[in-house]
N, C-alpha and C positions, 0 to 999 in steps of 0.2 A: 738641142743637138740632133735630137731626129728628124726638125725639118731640114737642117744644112745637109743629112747625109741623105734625103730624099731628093733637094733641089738638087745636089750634085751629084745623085746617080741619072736624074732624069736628064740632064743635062750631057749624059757621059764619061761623067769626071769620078773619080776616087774622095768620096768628105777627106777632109785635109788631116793630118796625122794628128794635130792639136785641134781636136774637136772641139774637145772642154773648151779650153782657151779663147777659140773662136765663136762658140756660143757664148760665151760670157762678154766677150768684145761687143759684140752685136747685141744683147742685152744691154751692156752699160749706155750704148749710143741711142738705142730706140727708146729706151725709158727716161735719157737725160732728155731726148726731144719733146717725146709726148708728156711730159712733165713741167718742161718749159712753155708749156701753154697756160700755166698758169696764169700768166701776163694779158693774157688778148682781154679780159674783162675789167681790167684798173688794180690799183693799188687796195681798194674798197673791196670787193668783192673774189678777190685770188685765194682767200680762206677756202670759200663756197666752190668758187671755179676746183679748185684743187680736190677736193672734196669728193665733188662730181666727177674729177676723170679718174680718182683712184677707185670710188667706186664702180666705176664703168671697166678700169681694167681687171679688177680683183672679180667680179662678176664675169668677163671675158676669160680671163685665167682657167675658172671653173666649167665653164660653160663649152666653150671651144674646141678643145684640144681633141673631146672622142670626133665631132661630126667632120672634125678636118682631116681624121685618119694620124694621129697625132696619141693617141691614147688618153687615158683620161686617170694614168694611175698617181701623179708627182699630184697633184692640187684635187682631187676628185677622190681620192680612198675612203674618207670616211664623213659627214656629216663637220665633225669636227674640222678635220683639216681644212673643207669646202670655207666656215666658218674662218680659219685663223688665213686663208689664201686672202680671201675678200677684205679681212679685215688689216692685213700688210698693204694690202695696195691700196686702200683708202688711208690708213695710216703714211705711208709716201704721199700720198694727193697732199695732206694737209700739212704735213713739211714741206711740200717744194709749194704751196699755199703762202705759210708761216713765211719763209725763208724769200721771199718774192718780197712782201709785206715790207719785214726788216729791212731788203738789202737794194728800194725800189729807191 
């Protein structure tokens, strides 16, 4: 939510009344993409590939958000939390992994 109301002040514009909503839009879209890459390495090895971008996202998640001006309080508050961010988004990996596998 807070980069959509920084892109759209830098740009002039008012973030849109349905913030939430619209961050969540744009979530559901960029996570159904970069999750769908699970494919580019075969039917064999989509476990692994999935694996790999979830923990790449879940590690981004954590990592990101202060040096972008973004804050780092949602995924970064405590050891733990850093801990359970990383481990949802490698847990997604290995579902859209699984689920590639099944439905290839």
């Amino acid at each position: 939510m807070r980069s959509i109301a920084r892109l759209s002040r830098a740009v002039g514009q008012q973030p849109p009344d349905k913030l939430h909503e619209a961050a969540l839009m744009g979530d559901i879209f960029s996570n159904a993409g970069y999750y769908s890459l699970v494919g580019v390495a075969g039917r064999e090895r989509a476990l692994y590939v999935g694996a790999g971008l979830g923990l790449a996202a879940g590690l981004g998640a954590v990592t990101l958000p202060g040096p972008l001006g973004l804050g780092s309080a949602p995924s970064g508050r405590t050891t733990t939390t850093q801990a359970l961010t990383v481990a949802l988004y490698t847990t997604g990996g290995l579902v859209a992994g699984s689920l590639y596998q099944v439905f290839d």
